[in-house]
C-alpha positions as CSV (number, residue, x, y, z in Angstrom):
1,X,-198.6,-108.1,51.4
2,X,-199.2,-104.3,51.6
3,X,-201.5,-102.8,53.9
4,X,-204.2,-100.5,53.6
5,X,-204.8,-98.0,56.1
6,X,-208.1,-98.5,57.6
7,X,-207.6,-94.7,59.1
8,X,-206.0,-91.4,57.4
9,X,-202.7,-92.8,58.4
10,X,-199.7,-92.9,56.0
11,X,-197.4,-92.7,58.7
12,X,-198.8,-95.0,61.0
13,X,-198.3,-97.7,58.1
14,X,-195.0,-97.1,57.4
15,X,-194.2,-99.3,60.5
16,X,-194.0,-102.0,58.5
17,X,-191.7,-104.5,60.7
18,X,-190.8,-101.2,63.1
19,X,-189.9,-101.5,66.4
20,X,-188.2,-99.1,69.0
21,X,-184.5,-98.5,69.9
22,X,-184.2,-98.9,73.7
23,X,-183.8,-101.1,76.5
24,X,-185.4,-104.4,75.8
25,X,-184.9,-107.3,78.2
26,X,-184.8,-110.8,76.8
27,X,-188.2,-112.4,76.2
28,X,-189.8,-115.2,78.3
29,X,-188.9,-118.7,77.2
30,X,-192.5,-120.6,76.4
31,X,-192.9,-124.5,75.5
32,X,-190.5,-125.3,72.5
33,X,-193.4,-127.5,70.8
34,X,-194.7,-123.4,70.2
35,X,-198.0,-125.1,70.6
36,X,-197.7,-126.2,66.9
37,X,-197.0,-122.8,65.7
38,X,-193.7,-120.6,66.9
39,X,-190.9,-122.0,68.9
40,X,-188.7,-120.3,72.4
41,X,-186.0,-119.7,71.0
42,X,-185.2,-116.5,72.9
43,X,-184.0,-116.8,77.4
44,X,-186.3,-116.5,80.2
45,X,-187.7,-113.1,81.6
46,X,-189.0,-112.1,85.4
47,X,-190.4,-109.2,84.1
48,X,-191.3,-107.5,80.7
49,X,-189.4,-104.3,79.7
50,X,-191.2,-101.2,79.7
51,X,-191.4,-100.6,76.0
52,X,-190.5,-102.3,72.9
53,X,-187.3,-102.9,71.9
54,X,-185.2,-104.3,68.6
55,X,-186.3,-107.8,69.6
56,X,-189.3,-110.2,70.9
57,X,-190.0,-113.6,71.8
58,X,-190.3,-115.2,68.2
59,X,-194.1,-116.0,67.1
60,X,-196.1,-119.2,68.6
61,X,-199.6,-119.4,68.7
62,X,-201.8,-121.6,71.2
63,X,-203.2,-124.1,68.7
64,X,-202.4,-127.7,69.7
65,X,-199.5,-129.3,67.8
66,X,-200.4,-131.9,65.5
67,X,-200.7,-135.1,67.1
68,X,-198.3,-137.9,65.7
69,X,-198.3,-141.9,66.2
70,X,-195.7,-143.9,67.8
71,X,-194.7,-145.6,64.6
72,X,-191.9,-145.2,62.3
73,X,-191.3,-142.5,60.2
74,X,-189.5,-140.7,57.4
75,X,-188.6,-137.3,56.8
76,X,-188.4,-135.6,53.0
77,X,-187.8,-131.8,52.3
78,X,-190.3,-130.5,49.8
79,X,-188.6,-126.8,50.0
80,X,-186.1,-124.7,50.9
81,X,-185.9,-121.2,49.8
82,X,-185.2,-117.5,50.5
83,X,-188.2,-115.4,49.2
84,X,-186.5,-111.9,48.2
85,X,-188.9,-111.2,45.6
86,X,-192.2,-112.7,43.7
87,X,-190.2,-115.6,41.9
88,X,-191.4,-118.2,42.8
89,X,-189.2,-121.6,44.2
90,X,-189.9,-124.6,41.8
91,X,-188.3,-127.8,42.7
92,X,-189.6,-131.8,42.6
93,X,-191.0,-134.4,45.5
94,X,-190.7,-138.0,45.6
95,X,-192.3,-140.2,48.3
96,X,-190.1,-141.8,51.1
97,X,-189.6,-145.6,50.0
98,X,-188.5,-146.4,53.2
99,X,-191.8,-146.0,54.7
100,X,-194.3,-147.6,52.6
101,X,-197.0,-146.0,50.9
102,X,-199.6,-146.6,53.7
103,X,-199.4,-143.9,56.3
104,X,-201.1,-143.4,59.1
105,X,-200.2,-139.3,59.5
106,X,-198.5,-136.9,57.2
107,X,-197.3,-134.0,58.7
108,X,-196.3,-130.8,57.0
109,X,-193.7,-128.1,58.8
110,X,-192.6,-124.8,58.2
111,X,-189.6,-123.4,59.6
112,X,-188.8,-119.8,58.9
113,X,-186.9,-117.0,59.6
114,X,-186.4,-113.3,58.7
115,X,-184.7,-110.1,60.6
116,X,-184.7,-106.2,59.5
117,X,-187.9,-104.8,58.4
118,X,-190.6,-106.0,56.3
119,X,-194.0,-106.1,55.5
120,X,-196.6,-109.3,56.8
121,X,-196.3,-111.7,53.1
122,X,-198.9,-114.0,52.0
123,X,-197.3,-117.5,50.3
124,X,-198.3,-120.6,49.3
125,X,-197.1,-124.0,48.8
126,X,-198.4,-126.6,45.9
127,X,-197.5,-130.1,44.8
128,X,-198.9,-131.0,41.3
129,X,-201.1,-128.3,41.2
130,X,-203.0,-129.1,44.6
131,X,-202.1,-126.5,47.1
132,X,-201.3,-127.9,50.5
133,X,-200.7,-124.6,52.2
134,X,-201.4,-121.3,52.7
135,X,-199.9,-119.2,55.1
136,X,-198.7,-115.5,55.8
137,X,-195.6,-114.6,57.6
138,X,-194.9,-112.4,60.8
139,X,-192.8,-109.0,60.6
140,X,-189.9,-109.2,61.9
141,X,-187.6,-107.6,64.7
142,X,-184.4,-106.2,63.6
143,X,-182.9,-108.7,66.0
144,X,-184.4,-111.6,63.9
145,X,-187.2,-114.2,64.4
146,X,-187.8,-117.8,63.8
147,X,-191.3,-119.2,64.0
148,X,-193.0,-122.8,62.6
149,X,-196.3,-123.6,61.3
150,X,-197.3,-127.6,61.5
151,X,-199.8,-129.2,59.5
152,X,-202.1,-132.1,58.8
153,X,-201.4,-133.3,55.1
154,X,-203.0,-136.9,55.3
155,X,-205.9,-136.3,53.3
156,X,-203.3,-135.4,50.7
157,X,-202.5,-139.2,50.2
158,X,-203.5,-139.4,46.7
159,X,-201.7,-136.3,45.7
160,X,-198.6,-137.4,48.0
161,X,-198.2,-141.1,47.2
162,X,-196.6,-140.2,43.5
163,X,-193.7,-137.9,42.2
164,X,-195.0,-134.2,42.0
165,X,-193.2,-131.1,40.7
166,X,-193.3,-128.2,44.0
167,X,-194.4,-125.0,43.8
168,X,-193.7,-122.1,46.2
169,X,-193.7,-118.6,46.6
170,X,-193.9,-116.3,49.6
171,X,-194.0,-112.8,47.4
172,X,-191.7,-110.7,48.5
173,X,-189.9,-107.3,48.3
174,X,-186.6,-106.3,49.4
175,X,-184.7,-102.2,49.3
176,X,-182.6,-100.1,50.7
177,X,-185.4,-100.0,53.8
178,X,-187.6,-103.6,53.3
179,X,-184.6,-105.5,54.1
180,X,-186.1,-109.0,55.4
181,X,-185.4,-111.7,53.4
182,X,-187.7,-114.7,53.9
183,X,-185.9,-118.2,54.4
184,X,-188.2,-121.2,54.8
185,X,-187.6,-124.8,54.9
186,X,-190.5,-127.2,54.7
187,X,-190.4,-131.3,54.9
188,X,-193.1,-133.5,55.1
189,X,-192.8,-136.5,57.8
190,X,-194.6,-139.8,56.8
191,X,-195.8,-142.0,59.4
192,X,-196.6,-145.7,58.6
193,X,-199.7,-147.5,59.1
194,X,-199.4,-149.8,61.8
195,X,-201.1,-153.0,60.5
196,X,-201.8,-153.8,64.1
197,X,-204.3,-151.9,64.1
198,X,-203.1,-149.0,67.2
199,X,-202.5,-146.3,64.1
200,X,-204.1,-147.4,61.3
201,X,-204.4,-145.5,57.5
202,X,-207.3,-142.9,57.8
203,X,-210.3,-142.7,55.5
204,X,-208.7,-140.4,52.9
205,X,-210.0,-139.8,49.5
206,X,-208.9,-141.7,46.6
207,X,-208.3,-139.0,44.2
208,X,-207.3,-135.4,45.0
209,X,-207.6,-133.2,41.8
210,X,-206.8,-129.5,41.5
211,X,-209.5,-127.0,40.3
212,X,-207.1,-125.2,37.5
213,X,-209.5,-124.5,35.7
214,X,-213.7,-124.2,35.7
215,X,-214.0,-127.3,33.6
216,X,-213.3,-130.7,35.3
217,X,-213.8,-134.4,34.9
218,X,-214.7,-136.7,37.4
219,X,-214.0,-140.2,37.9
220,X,-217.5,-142.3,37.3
221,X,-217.8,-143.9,40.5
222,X,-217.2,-140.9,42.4
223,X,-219.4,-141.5,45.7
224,X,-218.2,-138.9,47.6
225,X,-217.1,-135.3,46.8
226,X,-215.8,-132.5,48.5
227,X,-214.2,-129.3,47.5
228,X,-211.7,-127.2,49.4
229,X,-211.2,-123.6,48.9
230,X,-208.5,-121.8,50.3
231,X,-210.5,-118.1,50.3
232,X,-208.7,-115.1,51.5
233,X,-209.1,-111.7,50.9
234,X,-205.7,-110.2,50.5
235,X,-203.1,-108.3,48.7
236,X,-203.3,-104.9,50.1
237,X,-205.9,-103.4,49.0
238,X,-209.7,-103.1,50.0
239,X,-210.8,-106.7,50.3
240,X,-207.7,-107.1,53.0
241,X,-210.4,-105.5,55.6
242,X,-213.4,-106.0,53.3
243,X,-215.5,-106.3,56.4
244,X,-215.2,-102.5,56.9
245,X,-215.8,-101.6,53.4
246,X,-218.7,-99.0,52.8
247,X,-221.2,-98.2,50.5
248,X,-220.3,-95.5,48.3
249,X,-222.3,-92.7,49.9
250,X,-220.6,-93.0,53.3
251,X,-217.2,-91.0,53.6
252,X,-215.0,-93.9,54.2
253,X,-211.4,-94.8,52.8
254,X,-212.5,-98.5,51.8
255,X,-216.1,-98.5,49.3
256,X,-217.8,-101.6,47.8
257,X,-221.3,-100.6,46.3
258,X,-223.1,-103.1,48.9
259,X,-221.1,-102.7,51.7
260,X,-219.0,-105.2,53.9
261,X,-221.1,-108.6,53.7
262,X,-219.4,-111.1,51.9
263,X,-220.1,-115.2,50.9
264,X,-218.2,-117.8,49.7
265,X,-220.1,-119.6,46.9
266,X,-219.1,-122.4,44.7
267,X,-221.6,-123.5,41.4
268,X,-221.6,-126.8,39.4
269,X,-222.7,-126.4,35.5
270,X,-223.9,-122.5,36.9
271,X,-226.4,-123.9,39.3
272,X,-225.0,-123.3,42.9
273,X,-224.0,-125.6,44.8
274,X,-222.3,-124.2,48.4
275,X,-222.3,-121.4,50.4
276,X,-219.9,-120.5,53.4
277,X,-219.2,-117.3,55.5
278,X,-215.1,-116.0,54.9
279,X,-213.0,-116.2,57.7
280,X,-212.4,-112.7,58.6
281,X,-208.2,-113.3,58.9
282,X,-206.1,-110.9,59.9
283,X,-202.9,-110.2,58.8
284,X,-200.2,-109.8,61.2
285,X,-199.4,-106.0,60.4
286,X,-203.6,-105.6,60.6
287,X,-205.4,-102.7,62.1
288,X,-202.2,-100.2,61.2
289,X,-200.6,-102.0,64.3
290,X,-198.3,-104.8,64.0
291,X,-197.2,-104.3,67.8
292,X,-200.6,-106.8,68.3
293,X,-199.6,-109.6,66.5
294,X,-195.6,-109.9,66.4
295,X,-196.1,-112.7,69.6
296,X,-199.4,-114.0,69.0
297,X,-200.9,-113.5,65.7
298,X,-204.5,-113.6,65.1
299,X,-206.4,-117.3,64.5
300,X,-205.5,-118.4,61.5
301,X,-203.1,-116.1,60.0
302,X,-200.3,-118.8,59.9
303,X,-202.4,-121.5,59.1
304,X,-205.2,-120.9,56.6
305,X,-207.6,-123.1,56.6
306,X,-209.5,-124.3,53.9
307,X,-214.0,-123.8,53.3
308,X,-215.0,-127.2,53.0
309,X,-218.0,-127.9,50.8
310,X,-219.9,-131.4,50.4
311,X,-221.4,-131.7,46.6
312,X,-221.7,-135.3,46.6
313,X,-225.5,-134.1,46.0
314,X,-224.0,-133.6,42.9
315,X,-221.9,-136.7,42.3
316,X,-224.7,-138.3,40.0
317,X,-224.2,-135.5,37.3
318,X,-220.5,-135.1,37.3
319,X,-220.4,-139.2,36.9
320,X,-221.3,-139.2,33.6
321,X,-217.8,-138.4,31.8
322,X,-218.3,-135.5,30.5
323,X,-216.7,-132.3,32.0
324,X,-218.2,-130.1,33.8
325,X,-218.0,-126.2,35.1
326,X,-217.2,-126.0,38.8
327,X,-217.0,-122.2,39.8
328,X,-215.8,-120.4,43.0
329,X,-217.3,-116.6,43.6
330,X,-217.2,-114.1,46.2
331,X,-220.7,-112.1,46.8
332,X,-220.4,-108.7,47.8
333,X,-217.0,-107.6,45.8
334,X,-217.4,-105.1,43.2
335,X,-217.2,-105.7,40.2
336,X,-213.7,-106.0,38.9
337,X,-212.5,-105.3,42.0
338,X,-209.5,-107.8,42.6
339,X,-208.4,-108.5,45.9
340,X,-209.5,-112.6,46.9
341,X,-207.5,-115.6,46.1
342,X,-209.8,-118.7,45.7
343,X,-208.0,-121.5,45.0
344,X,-209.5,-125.0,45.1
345,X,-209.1,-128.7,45.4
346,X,-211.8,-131.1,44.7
347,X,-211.3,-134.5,46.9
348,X,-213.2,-137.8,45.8
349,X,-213.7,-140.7,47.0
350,X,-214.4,-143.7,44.3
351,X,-216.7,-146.9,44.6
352,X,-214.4,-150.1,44.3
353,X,-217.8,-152.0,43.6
354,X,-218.9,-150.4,40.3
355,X,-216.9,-148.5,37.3
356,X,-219.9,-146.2,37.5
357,X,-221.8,-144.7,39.8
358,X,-225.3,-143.6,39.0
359,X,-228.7,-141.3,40.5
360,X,-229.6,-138.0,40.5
361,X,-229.8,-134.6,42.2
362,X,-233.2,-135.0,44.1
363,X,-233.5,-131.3,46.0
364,X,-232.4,-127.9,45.3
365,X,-234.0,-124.7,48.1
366,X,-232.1,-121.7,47.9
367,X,-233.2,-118.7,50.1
368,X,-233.5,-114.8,49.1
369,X,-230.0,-113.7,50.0
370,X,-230.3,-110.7,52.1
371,X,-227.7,-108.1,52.2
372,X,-229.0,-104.5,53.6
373,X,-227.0,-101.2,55.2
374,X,-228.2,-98.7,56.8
375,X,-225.6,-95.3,57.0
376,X,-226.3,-92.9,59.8
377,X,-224.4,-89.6,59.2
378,X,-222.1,-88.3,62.0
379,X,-224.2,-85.3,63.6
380,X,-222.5,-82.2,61.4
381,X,-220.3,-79.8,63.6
382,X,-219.2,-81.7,66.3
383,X,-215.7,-83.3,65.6
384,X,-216.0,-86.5,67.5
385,X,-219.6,-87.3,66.2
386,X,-219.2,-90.9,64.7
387,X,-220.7,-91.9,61.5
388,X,-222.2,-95.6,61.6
389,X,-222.8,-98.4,59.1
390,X,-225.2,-101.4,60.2
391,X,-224.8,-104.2,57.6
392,X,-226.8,-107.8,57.4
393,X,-226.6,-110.3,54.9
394,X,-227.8,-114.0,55.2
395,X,-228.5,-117.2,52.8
396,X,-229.7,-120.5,52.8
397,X,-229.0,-123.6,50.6
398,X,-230.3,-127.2,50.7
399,X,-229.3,-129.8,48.3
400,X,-229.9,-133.3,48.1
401,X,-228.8,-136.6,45.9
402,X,-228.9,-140.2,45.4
403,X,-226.1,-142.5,44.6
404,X,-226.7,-146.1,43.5
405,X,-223.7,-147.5,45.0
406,X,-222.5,-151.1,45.3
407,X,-223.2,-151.2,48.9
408,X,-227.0,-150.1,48.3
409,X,-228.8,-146.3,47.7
410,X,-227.5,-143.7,49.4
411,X,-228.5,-140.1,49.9
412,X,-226.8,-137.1,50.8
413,X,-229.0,-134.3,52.0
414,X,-226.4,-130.5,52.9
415,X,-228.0,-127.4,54.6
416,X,-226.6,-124.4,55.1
417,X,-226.9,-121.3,56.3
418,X,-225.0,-118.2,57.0
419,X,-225.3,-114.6,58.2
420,X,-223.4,-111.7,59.5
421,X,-224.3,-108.5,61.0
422,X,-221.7,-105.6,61.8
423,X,-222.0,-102.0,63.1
424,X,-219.1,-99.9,62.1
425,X,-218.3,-97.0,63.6
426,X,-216.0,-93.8,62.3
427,X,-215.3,-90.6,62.5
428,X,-214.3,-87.4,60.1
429,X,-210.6,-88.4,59.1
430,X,-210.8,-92.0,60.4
431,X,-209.3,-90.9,63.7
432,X,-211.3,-93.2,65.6
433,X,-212.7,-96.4,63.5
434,X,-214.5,-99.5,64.9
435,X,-216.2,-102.6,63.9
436,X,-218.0,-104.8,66.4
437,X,-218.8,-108.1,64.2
438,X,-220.7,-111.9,64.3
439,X,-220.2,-114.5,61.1
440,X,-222.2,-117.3,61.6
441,X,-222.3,-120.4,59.5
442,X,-224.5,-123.4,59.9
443,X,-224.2,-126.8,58.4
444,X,-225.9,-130.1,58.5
445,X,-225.1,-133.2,56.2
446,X,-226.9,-136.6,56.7
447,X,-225.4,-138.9,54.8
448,X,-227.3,-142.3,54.8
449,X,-228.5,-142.8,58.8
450,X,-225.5,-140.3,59.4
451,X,-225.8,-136.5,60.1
452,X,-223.2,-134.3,61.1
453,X,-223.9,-130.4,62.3
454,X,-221.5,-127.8,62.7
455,X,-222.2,-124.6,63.8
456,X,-219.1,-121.5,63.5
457,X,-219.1,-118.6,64.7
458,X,-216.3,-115.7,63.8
459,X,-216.4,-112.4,66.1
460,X,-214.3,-109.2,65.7
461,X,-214.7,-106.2,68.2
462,X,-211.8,-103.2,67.7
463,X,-211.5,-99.9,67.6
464,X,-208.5,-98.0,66.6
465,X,-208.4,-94.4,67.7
466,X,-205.2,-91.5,67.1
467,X,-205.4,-89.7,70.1
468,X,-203.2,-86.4,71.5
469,X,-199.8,-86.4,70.3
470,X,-200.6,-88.8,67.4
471,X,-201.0,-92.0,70.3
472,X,-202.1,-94.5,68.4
473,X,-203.7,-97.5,70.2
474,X,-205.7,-100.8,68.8
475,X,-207.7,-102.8,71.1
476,X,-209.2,-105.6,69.9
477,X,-210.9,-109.2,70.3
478,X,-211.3,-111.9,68.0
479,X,-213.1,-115.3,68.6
480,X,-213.0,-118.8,66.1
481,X,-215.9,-120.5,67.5
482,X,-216.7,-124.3,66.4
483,X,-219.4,-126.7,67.4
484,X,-219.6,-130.3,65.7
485,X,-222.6,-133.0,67.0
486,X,-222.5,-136.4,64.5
487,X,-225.6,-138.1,65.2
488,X,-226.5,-141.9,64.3
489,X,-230.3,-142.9,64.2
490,X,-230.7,-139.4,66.0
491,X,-228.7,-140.4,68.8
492,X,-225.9,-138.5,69.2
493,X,-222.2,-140.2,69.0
494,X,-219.3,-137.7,69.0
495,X,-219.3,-133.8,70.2
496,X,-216.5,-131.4,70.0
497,X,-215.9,-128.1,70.4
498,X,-213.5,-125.3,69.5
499,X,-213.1,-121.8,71.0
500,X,-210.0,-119.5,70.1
501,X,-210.3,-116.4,71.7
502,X,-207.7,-113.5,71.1
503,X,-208.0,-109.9,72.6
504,X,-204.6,-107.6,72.3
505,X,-204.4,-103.7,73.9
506,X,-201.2,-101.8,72.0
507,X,-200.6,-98.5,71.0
508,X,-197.2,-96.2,70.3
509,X,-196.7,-93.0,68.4
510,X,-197.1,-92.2,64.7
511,X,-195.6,-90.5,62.5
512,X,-192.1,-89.9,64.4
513,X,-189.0,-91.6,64.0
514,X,-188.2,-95.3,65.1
515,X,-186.6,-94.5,68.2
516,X,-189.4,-92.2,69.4
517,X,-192.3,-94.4,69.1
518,X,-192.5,-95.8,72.8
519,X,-194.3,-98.7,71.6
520,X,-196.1,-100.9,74.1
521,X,-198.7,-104.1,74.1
522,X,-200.6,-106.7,75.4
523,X,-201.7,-109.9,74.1
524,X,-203.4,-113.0,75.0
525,X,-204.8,-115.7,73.4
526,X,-206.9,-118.7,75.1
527,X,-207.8,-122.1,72.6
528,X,-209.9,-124.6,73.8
529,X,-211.0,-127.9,72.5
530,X,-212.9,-130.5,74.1
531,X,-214.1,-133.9,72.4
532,X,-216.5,-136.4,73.9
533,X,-214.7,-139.7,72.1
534,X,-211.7,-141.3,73.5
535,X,-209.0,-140.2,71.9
536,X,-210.1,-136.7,71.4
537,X,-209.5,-135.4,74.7
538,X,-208.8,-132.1,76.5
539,X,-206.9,-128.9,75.4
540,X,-206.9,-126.0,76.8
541,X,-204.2,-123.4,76.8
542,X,-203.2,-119.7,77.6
543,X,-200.2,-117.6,75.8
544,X,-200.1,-114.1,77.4
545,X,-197.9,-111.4,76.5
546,X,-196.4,-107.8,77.5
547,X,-194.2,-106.0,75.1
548,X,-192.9,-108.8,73.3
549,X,-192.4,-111.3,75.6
550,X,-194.3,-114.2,77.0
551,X,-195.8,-113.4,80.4
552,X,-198.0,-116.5,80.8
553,X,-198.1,-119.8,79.2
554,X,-200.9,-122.6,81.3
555,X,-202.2,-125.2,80.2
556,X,-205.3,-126.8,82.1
557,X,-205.7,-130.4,80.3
């Protein structure tokens, strides 16, 4: 994907995949597992070179890897491609016979590489219409890179368990000067059930569909439903840093006529249903300096993660076999603006008991959405006065059902919540340009004597200034924050918790050639998660970097 310059800086973003000519020692060899994401490819170094050079350790992120049973297993390629432009790869997928059709894990894996230059490239990955994956890709070294991105699939079982056509496509664009060509292989390992009961078949739904259009129809004993939407805002323009967009009375690059709050929102027959806070992703060639992610990217950016919505509330009316409208929207993008990708899958589970399932949609409280800015104007005459943009949006949703299942009446009761406040701060020309920033979203679904809160919280802090000599530096942190309770007959049962923290320092010279931009950075990214059942454990683990290579890599669990 192209960037846009969040500053007045052409130059600066024709860095694309650049790096500097010069000395650079070999990078630090980290765990090969890459910590489910990246590999150490590259030899072991005492100390980090004092700039940049034409290659860096290849990309791993601290995310645990995905954890896999001791049983066996099978291994199928779903893709293998070079992406050189935006045609997409098209192939077919069979399941392994030699491992049964009851699994007890499915994991997906990406294995790329690319050298030369090139920009960061959003891609996908889709069997029978349901997209499994959504990822974006590092730049490159001129060297070359490899890096891996591992993923749970099981929940895919329906989708899985049945030939599928494949879909791919990792849009790409290769010249005389964009010279990386993407090569990816993906496979899918199957791991069977053990019927002993040490790594049994999850709970997964029974039917997966794809949302390929507005109008869908549901099996009539759904008694579960969930969607999944796969929401980024992307592409290059705008909506790639929509959280820094501004009203159109403040002097800033980026506009949208109510400002930078944006909300995930998904309606059933027009009514809505869900509401979510975005992830605010970032790209790895984000902030006009890709010398902050080429290591360590930002949380997320390999493996997007899908909004997850529960309308079982709704299960009663989509039972009754007719088909119904179920819409995905993004609040707070102009109007015909493009710029967000929404696509979604809608994952039921059916009741064996009953051909149909019946009730009704008992409770539906929606809040006032807020969404106010306030602009204060840089003071005139003074070249580093800053101009500032305070932003705070917020909604509420409660809805509530009954199903009459086979297994007796059940209701389903969702709340949510979400808000997000931001102060941005710039100056004439974009020279210096912050944005200190808190997402929250809050969500409780009782399900029967079950109730299960989460509360997230997403937090960006960065300021990019271009300083004497055109020095351009980045500092920035970034936090994924996640806290889940499940409570049964108010007593609580299970706790975990997620925090990914990220903060990078890097800065070089714009606007000069290659060999003069004396680029250098810091990275370092800490993830943490904690569960309070056996089973779920203890991770904790810290990637630092300097200049491309891996300076520490500790793990406390």
């Amino acid at each position: 994907m192209t960037r846009h310059r969040i500053m007045g800086l052409l130059g600066a973003l024709a860095l694309a995949a650049g790096t500097l000519a010069g000395a650079a020692g070999p990078a630090a060899a980290a765990d090969p597992t890459g910590g489910g994401t990246g590999s150490g490819a590259h030899g072991a170094a005492a100390e980090p070179p004092a700039e940049f050079g034409t290659d860096w350790h290849d990309p791993l992120t601290a995310a645990p890897p995905v954890a896999r049973p001791a049983t066996r297993s099978c291994e199928v390629t779903v893709a293998e491609a070079q992406f050189r432009d935006y045609t997409p790869y098209v192939g077919s997928y069979a399941p392994p016979a030699a491992c049964g059709g009851t699994w007890a894990k499915v994991v997906l894996r990406l294995d790329g590489k690319v050298k030369g230059r090139q920009y960061d490239r959003l891609g996908h990955l889709s069997l029978g219409g349901v997209e499994i994956l959504r990822t974006s890709t590092p730049e490159p070294s001129p060297d070359g890179i490899t890096w891996s991105v591992e993923k749970d699939v099981t929940r895919y079982r329906d989708t899985l368990g049945r030939p599928q056509p494949v879909e791919m496509l990792i849009g790409n664009f290769v010249d005389g000067t964009y010279t990386g060509v993407i090569d990816v292989k993906v496979t899918l390992t199957f791991y069977a059930a053990d019927r002993g009961g040490h790594a049994p078949a999850p709970d997964t739904p029974d039917r997966v569909l794809p949302l390929t259009t507005p109008s869908v129809t549901t099996p009539r004993n759904t008694e579960r439903l969930l969607a999944e939407v796969y929401a980024t805002g992307s592409g290059g323009g705008c909506e790639e840093y929509w959280y820094m967009t501004t009203p159109d009375a403040a002097p800033y690059s980026c506009k949208a006529a109510d400002g930078p709050y944006r909300e995930v929102r998904i309606s059933v027959d027009g009514q809505l249903a869900g509401i979510a806070a975005p992830f605010p992703t970032v790209w790895t060639g984000g902030w006009s300096n890709p010398f902050l992610w080429y290591v360590t990217p930002a949380p997320r950016a390999f493996d997007v993660q899908p909004i997850l919505y529960d309308l079982t509330p709704y299960a009663a009316l989509l039972n009754d076999g007719r088909p119904h409208r179920i819409e995905v929207s993004v609040a707070g993008v102009p109007a015909g603006q493009s710029g967000w990708s929404t696509p979604t899958n809608l994952l039921l589970w059916q009741d064996e008991g009953r051909a149909v399932v019946t009730g009704s949609l008992t409770r539906h409280e929606e809040g006032e959405p807020a969404n106010s800015t306030r602009w204060t104007p840089a003071a005139p005459g003074t070249p580093a006065a800053q101009h500032r943009l305070d932003t705070e949006g917020a909604h509420r949703l409660t809805v509530a059902g009954r199903l009459d299942t086979s297994h007796g009446r059940v209701t389903t009761t969702v709340t949510r919540a979400v808000r997000g406040t931001s102060a941005h701060r710039w100056t004439e020309g974009e020279n210096q340009d912050a944005l200190t920033a808190t997402w929250t979203d809050e969500e409780s679904v009782t399900r029967g004597p079950t109730t299960v809160r989460t509360a997230r919280t997403y937090t960006m802090d960065g300021e990019t200034t271009l300083g004497a000599g055109d020095r351009l530096r980045t500092v920035i942190a970034l936090g994924d924050r996640a806290e889940t309770s499940t409570l049964r007959g108010g007593r609580t049962v299970d706790r975990t918790r997620l925090d990914d923290r990220y903060t990078g320092d890097a800065s070089y010279t714009a606007n000069v050639p290659r060999e003069q931009r004396h680029a250098v950075g810091t990275s370092s990214e800490h993830y943490q998660l904690y569960g309070s059942q056996p089973g779920h454990g203890c991770y904790d683990r810290t990637l630092s970097t300097a200049q491309g290579t891996v300076t520490v890599d500790r793990r406390r669990c």
